[in-house]
Structures are given as structure tokens and as C-alpha cells.
N, C-alpha and C positions, 0 to 999 in steps of 0.2 A: 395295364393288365387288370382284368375283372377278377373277384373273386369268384363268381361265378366261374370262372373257367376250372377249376379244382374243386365240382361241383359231380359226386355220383350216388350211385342210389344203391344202395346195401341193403340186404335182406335183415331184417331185425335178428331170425334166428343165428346169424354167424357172426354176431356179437360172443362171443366168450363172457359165460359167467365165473364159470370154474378155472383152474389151472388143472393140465395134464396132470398123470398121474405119477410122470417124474418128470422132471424137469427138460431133459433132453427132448421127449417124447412128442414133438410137434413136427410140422413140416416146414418146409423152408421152399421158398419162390426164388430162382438163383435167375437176376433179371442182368444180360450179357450187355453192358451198356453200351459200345460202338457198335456190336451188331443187330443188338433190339429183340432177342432170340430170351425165349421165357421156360424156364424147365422145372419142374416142381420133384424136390428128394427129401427124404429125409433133414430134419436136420442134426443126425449122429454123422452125417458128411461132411459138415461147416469144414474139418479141419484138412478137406480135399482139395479145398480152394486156398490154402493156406502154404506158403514154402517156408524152410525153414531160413532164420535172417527177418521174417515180415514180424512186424510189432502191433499188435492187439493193443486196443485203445479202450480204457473201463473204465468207467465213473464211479467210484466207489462210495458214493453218497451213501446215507443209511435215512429210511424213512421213518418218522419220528410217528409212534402213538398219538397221532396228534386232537384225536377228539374226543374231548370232556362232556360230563353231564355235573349240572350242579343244580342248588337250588337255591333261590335269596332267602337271608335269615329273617323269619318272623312270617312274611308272608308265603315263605314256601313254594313260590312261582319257580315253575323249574328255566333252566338256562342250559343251553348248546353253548359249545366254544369250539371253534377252530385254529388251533395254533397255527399259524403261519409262520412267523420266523422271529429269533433270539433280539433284543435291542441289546440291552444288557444284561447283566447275571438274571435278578430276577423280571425285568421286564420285558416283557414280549405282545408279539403284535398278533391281533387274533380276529376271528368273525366270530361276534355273538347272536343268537336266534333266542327268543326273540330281542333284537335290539333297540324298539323302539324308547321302553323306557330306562335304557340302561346310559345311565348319565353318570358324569366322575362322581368317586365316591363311591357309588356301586357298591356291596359286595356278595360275593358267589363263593359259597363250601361248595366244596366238590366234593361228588359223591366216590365212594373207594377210598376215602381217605382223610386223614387227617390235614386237609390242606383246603385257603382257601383262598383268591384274589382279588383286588381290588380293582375299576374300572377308573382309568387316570386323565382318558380324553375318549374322543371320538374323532376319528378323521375325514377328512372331505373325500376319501374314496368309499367308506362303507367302513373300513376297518375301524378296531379298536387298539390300544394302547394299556394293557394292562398291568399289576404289579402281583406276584404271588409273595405268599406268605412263606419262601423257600428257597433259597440260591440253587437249590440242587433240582431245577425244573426238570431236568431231563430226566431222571428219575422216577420223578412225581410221573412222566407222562407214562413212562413203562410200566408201574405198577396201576393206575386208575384210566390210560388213554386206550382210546383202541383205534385198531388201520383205519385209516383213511381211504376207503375204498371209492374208486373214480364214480361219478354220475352214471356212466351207464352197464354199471354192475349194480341191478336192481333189490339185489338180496341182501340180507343181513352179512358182516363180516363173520368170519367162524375161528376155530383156534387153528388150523390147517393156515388160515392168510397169514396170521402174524408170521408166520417162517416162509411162506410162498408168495406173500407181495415186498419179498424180500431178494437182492442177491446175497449170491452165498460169498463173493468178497466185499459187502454192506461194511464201512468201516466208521465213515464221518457223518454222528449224526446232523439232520437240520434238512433231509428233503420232508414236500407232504405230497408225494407222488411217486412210487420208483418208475427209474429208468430203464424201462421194462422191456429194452432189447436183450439185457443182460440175464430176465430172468430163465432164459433157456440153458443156461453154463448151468452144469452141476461142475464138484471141487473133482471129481475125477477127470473130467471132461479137460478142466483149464490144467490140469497136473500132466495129463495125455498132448497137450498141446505143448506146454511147456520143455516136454521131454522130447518132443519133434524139432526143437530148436526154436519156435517162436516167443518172439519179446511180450511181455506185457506191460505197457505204461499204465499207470492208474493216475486216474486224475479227480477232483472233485465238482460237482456241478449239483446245489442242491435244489432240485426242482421245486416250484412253487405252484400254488393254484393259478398260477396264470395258464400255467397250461392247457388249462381244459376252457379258456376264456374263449367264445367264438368270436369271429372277425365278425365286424359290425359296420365295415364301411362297404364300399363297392369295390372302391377301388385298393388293388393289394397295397400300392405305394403311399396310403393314408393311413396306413394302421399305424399305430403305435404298439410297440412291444414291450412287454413286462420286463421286468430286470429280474438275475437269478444271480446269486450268489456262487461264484465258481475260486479253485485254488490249481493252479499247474504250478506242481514244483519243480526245481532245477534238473533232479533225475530225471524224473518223467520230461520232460521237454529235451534233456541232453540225449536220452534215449531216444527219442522221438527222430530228432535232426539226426544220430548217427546211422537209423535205418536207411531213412533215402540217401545219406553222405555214400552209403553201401551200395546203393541198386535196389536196395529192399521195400518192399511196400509198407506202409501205414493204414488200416484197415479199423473202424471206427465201429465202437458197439453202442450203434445210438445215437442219435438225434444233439442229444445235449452233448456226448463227446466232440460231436462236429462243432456245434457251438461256441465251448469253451477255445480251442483251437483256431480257429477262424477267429476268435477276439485277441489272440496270441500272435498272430501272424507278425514277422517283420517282415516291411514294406518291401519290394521288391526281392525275394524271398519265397521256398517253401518253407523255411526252419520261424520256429515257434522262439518264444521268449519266458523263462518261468516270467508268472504273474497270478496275483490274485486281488479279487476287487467283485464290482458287480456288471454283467455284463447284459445288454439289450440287444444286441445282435438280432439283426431278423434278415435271413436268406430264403430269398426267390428269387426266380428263374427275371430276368438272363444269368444273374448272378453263378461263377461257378465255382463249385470248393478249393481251394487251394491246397492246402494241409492233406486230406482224408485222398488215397488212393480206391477205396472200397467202404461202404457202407453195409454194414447188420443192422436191422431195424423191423420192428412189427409193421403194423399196417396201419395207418391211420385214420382222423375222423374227416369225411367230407369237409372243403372249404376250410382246414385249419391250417395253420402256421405250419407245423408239420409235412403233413404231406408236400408245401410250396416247396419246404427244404431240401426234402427227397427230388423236390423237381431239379435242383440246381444240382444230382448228380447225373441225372441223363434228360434227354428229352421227354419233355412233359407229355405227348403221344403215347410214349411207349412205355413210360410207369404205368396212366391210364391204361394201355393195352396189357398190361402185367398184373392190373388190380382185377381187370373184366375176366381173365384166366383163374385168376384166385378165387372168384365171387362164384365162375362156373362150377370150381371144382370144390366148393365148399369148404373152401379156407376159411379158417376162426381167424375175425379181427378184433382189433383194439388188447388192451393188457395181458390178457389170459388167453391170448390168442397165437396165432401162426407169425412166423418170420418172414422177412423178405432178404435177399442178400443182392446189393446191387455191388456187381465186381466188374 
């Protein structure tokens, strides 16, 4: 299978810069997957698709402040950093700009604060390996970081993103991405669902910049897939298995929900196993989900990991025939964008 085949042409302006003006406030592409049948509602409807018994599947990751500015002491060269993710208390792995002459030893104040770190190695992927002057990183990044806003939101971050490139059940920090199907749920919304009788599992899955990595081969079955830190616990998984035990659906908000789950799977089996670890999962078509009865998910970028996934829940024709109805009707894609719901 070519990459190219998960290859479309999107109008630059239905990139979403913004987020709605509340969070519900988008539309939703409700793609009928045995019948191939495409109808576009609101999405204050989500919960019409929904019976009571069916269990809602969230990642409750929380996206980390993860970009610093600092400057080397003496010479005053300023330095980018990219938190990536925790090694240990104070060490962590990061991207620095410029990094050509940033060799161990390193070190960088950071600006905002009384804090500053030192540069410990360089790794053969690009990354670095740093140490701060403070056990309490996460902290540090809340007060001096700011959102990490995706590549193709071209504008500055503003103080409206800190709370809106956020969901509002954000619990465990350590993403530098959110999982941005969730961010349509306001806490009314999921409280109104709740009180209709459906479940919600929460699980954790903390997205990384691999995300946004393009595929670089031809062929889909040459890629290699990034690894992401994920946690299912016993609840959430016992949860999980007692919906279908019922008759009841499992319906997945997001990409990385499918993910985590699908790495959970025992073998012959729909029922999931708590686990946590790091998972590289990568689903495409023929591949088809096992776990997730129904997918919530934005829209995503030409030829990415992403959209392959979406293909493994219906035919890849008729997603494509679902994205050329979105694009007609001037659906907002990518983050800050429009939903799709494959049921």
C-alpha cells in the first residue's frame, strides 16, 4: 500500500487557526460506516448517537507548557527548548534551536524565572538530554512554558490557548500535543451525557511530537512509528469489557484512544487488559479495530499516520468520499477544527 494513496488536497484557508467560540460550537461529519452514507449536524447532537449502557472512551493526558526560551550565561545567545518528555525527576529530553553548539555541559537560564539547565548529551535522533536546576519541572514549565501550538497554526499562542488547547478532563500531565478530538466536550456536555446513562473510561495516552512527523517512505508498511507513553487502568479496562459483556458499545474519542486499546487487546478477544508502558502501534488499512465500536475524531493531515487509522475503521473510499464532502462544505480541519464521527 502507497502512501500516496491517503494523499488529498485541502484548501489552506479550512486549516483552523482559532478555536470556536465554545467549545461544543463546531460541526460534526457523522460517516455511516456499513452504509458509506455522509451527513453533516451539529455537534451539540454527538450525544444522539449515543445509548444509554455505551461507554465513552477519553484520554485524559494534560499538555505540558512545554516551550522555553533561555539564554547562555556570558555570551547571551538566546536558546529554544522543546520539552519532550520526563527521564527522570529532574532530567528530561528535549529539542534545542539553535543546537548546533550545544554540547554537554551546556548551560541555559531560562528566561521567566529563576531556573536554569544543563545540557547532558546529544542523541543520534536530534534530541537532547538535559538536567534542570529543580525536581519540580512541571512547575517550572507552568509558570515560564507556553502551549505548544501544532506547525500548522501559524500565529503566536495567546492566553485564550492555555485553557482551549486543553480538555476540560486534562488530568495527567506529560502530553506536547492535545488529543484534540476531546477538545469539543465542554464539562456540561460530558455531565449531560453522563446523566443519560453513559460510561466514561478515562485512560492516559501522552501524545508526543511524533505526531506531527510526516511519513517519509512510500511504502505505508516501511514506516516506523514513534513510541508514546500510555496508562489503562484496571477500572477503565474492567469498565471497558463490562460494556460489550452487556450488548453495549465502546465509542473512542480520538485517535490515541484507539491506540492505547488496540495495544491492550487480549489475543483472541474484544476485552482489553489494564497496562501501562510505551506503545508504537501503528494501524492501517487492512488492519481493522478490534476494541473501538465507533470513532470521534477531527480531521486530519494528508498522507499521515492518522488519517491510515481512520481508514481501518471503514473503507478507505468512503472516508475519502467523507473528507471531499467536508472540504465542499467548508469544514474546519486539523486542531481547532471540525469533527468527524465514524459510527
Amino acid at each position: 500500500m502507497k502512501v500516496s494513496d491517503f494523499d488529498f488536497d485541502l484548501p489552506e484557508e479550512l486549516i483552523a487557526q482559532f478555536p470556536s467560540q465554545r467549545r461544543e460550537e463546531c460541526r460534526m461529519l457523522v460517516l455511516d460506516r456499513k452504509e458509506g452514507e455522509a451527513e453533516i449536524h451539529p455537534f451539540t447532537d454527538f450525544g444522539n448517537y449515543m445509548q444509554p449502557g455505551d461507554c465513552l472512551v477519553i484520554n485524559d493526558t494534560r499538555v505540558l507548557r512545554a516551550r522555553l526560551w533561555g539564554h547562555r550565561p556570558g555570551s547571551g545567545g538566546r536558546v529554544q527548548a522543546f520539552v519532550l518528555k520526563q527521564l527522570d525527576k529532574a532530567s528530561w529530553q528535549c529539542l534545542l534551536k539553535p543546537g548546533r553548539r550545544m554540547q554537554p555541559g551546556a548551560q541555559v537560564m531560562i528566561d521567566g524565572a529563576e531556573a536554569s539547565f544543563t545540557v547532558l548529551s546529544h542523541n543520534e535522533d536530534g534530541t537532547f538530554n538535559v538536567k534542570f536546576d529543580t525536581d519540580d519541572v512541571l512547575d517550572l514549565l507552568e509558570k515560564a512554558g507556553q502551549v505548544p501550538l501544532p506547525p500548522y497554526i501559524t500565529r503566536q499562542p495567546t492566553k485564550e490557548d492555555a485553557e482551549r488547547y486543553q480538555t476540560v478532563y486534562a488530568r495527567e500531565p506529560g502530553a506536547v500535543a492535545a488529543p484534540t478530538a476531546g477538545l469539543h466536550f465542554s464539562k456540561e456536555m460530558l455531565a449531560e451525557l453522563k446523566a443519560r446513562g453513559i460510561r466514561i473510561a478515562s485512560l492516559t495516552l501522552h501524545v508526543g511530537a511524533g505526531t506531527f512527523k510526516p511519513v517519509s517512505v512510500d511504502n505505508v508498511e516501511e514506516h516506523v512509528m514513534h513510541e508514546e507513553r500510555f496508562f489503562l487502568t484496571e477500572e477503565a479496562a474492567s469498565l471497558i469489557n463490562t460494556t460489550h459483556d452487556e450488548g453495549h458499545r465502546v465509542v473512542c474519542v480520538g485517535t490515541t484512544t484507539v491506540r492505547v486499546l488496540e495495544s491492550c487487546v487480549i489475543p483472541g478477544t474484544r476485552k482489553v487488559a489494564p497496562r501501562s508502558g510505551s506503545t508504537s502501534i501503528f494501524l492501517y488499512p487492512p488492519y481493522k479495530a478490534i476494541v473501538p465500536d465507533a470513532l470521534l475524531t477531527n480531521f486530519h493531515l494528508p498522507q499521515s499516520t492518522l488519517i491510515m487509522l481512520v481508514c481501518t475503521f471503514a473503507d478507505r473510499d468512503r472516508v475519502f468520499a467523507a473528507y471531499k464532502k467536508a472540504i465542499e462544505n467548508k469544514m474546519h480541519f486539523y486542531s481547532y477544527g471540525d469533527c468527524m464521527l465514524l459510527k
